[in-house]
N, C-alpha and C positions, 0 to 999 in steps of 0.2 A: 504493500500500500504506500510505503514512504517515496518508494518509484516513482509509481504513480503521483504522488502529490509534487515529486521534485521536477516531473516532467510536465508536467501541466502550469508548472509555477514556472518554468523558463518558455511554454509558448507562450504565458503572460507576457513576457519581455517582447518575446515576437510581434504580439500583439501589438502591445501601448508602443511600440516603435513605430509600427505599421501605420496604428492611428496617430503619432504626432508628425508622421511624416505627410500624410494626406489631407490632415488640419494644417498646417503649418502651408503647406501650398496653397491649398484652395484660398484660406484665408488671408495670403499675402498677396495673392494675385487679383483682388477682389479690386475690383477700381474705384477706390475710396481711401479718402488719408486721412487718419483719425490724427494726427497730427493739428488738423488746421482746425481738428473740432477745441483740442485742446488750448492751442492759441489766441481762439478766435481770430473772426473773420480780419480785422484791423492789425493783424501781426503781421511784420515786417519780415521781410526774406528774409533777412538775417535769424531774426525771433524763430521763423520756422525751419531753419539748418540746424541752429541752433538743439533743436526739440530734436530733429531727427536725429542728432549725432548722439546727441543723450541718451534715447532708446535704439541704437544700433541702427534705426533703417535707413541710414544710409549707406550700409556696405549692401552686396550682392546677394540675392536670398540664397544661395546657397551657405555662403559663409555667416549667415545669420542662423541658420539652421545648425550650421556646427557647434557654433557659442550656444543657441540657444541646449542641446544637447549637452552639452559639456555640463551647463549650469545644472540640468534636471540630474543629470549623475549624481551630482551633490545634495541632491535635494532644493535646490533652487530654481521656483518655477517662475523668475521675475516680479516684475512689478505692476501692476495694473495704470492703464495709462490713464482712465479716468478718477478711481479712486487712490490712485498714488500711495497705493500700500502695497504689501508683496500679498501676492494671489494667494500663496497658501495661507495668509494670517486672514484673506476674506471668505476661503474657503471653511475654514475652521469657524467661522462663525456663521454662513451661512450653510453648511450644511447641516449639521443638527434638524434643522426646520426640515431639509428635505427628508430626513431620515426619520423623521416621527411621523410625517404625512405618507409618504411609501406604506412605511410599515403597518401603519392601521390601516392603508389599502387594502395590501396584502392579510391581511387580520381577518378585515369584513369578506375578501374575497371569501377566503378558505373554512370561516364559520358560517357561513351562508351557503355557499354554490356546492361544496360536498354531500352536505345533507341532502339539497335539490337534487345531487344527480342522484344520491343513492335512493332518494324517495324517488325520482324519474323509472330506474333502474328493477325496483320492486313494483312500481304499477306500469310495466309497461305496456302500452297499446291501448290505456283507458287516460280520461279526461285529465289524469292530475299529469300523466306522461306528456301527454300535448300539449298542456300548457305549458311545461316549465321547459321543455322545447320552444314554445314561440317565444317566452320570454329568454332562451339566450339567444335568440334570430335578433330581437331586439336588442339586448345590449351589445351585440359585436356589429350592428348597424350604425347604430347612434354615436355621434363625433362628440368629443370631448365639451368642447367648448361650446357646441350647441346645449348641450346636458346642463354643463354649467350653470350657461342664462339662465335655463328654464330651473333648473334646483335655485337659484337666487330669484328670480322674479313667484315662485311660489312661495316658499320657505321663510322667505326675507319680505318680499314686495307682500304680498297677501293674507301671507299668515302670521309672519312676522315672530315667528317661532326658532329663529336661527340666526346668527350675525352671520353677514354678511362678506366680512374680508379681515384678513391678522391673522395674528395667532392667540390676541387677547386683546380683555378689553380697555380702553383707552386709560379707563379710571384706575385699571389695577396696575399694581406693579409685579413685572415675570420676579420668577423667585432668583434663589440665587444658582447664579449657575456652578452645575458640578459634572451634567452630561451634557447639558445645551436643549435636553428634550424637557420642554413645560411640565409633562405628564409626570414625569421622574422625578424630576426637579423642586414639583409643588407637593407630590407627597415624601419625598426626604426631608422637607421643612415642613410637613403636616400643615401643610395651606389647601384644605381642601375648596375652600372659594376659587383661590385661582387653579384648582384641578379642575374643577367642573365648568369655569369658563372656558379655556385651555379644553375643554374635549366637545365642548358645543361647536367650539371653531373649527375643529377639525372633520365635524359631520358634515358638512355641508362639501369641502372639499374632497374629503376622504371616499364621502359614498360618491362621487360625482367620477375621481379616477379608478374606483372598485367594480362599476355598475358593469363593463368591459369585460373586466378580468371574472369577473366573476360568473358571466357568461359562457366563457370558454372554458373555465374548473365547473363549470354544471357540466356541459357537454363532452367532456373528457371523462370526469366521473361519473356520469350514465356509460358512457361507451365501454370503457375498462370494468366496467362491477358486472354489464350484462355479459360479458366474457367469460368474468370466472362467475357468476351464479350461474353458468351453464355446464360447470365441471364437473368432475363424480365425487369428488371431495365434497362437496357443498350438498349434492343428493347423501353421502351416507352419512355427514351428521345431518339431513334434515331424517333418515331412516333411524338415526339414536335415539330421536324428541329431542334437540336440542333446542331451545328456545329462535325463534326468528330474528330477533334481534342480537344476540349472540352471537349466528350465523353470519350476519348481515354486515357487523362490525368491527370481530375479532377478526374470524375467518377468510370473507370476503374482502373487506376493504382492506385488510395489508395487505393482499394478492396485489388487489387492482391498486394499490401508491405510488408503485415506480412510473406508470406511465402520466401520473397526476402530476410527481416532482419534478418530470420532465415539464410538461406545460406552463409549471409554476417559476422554473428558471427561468424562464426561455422568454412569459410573458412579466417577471422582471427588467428586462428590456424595452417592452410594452411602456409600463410604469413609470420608468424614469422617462421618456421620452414623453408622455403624457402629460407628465408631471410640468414641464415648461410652458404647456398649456395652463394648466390647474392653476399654478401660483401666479400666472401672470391675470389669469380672468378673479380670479380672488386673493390677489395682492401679497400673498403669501411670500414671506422675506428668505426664502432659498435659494439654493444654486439655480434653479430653476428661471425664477425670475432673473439670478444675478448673470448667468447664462445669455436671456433676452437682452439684458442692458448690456453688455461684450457685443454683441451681436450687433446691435442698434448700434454703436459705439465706434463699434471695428477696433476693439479691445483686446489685440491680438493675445497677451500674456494672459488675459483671463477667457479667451475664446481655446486655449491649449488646457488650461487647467481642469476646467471645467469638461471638457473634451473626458481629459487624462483619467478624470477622477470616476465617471459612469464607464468606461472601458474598463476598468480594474473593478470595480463593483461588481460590474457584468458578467465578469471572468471568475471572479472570487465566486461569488452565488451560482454559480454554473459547475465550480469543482466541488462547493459543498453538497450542492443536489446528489452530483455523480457519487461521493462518499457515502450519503444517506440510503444510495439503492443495497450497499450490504448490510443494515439495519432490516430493512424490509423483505432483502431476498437473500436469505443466506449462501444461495446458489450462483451468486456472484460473487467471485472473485476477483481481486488485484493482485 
């Protein structure tokens, strides 16, 4: 297994090379100079050589490429050209955010859309089967930021049962930080006022990037349970009297989880890339949004970080999945 994980850990390298190589092009060939955003319009040729010599672009993008590698070596992922701090100190504080909104994503996904399949999966071919079928036709139709409006224009506009955008509310103050995650944060300091603001805020986004994924772990989890509830394992404990439930969730569903953890890596991906929707439609202070503003920006050092940092996420949650299938199947080996 440690093979295994030392091999997987050096395509990582392959990887995040490959994506700061193809970020690093695209985004310097982009025909826009965030230079003269920084200077403003009224700067002086000078003013604006000036600025470029300071962030390297005025050498050759090849040889910018090299420095800029050299520095990542070291852990040095620059400095952001609009916020003028080094990327990994805006990382470090924007991600937390994105990493408590993912995660209860991914939470509501797999408390919700499992049980769907597996109740899909025991009635199937009758009413509750078809529905909870149309209902994942519907969530892997519906676009993100369409879902969004309408979660805000009900919830917020109508019913007025949800805030709208943050991660808290204006009057409170976040706790103190110790993970950067509000939820954590507010019960280590036993502040359950800002716990249950701090998770009202996250409904609204949370269910809005889940609604998705959680369609496709319905559909995954009907498909893979009616597989193995069709096996003879599954007929001779139902010929013991073993209870249905029993059956249904000891026996069957670990059979049917490796093809599930596969869909759940994979739509980790899904997720993050979502998620720049998400926080930008409900103003959520993540990589996500801080991603959109790079972008807007032409904020090359934080357009690479942000890049670097959901590739290595991507990758990591992908070799943990593959770990998890010999919990599940002891008949894999590494």
């Amino acid at each position: 297994m440690f093979r295994v994980i030392f091999r997987r850990l050096a395509f990582l390298i392959l990887v995040l090379f490959g994506m700061s190589l193809i970020t690093f092009t695209v985004s310097h060939i982009v025909p826009a100079d965030p230079i003269r955003i920084i200077a403003g319009q009224r700067a002086t040729k000078e003013t604006i050589e000036l600025y470029r010599k300071q962030y390297g672009l005025d050498k050759p993008l090849p040889v910018q490429y090299v420095i800029y590698m050299k520095n990542l070596i070291r852990g040095d992922l620059g400095d952001s050209i609009i916020s003028r701090r080094p990327v990994i100190e805006d990382l470090k504080d924007y991600f937390p955010a994105t990493a408590e909104l993912v995660g209860f994503s991914m939470f509501l996904s797999l408390i919700i859309g499992i049980p769907l399949g597996v109740r899909s999966a025991r009635k199937r071919g009758r009413i509750t089967d078809h529905s909870f079928r149309l209902f994942a036709i519907l969530g892997v139709s519906m676009p993100i930021f369409w879902l969004g409006l309408v979660n805000q224009l009900i919830f917020y506009g109508k019913l007025q049962v949800l805030p709208i955008d943050g991660r808290l509310d204006m009057f409170l103050v976040s706790p103190e930080r110790v993970t950067g995650l509000y939820l954590v944060d507010s019960l280590i300091a036993l502040d359950f006022e800002v716990f249950w603001d701090a998770l009202k805020h996250l409904i609204l986004p949370g269910a809005t990037m889940a609604f998705g994924i959680l369609a496709v772990v319905t559909r995954m989890t009907r498909t893979s349970m009616l597989e193995c509830l069709n096996q003879d394992y599954i007929r001779t404990a139902q010929a013991k009297g073993l209870r249905a439930g029993r059956i249904t969730y000891i026996h069957a569903l670990k059979n049917a989880a490796p093809p599930i953890l596969t869909v759940v890596g994979l739509q980790t991906g899904f997720l993050l890339a979502g998620d720049f929707l998400a926080e930008t439609i409900f103003n959520w202070p993540g990589i996500g949004r801080y991603g959109v503003t790079a972008i807007t920006n032409m904020d090359f050092p934080a357009i690479m970080g942000v890049t670097l940092l959901i590739s290595l996420i991507y990758v990591l949650v992908n070799l943990v999945v593959d770990l998890l299938y010999t919990f599940f199947d002891p008949r894999i080996k590494y």
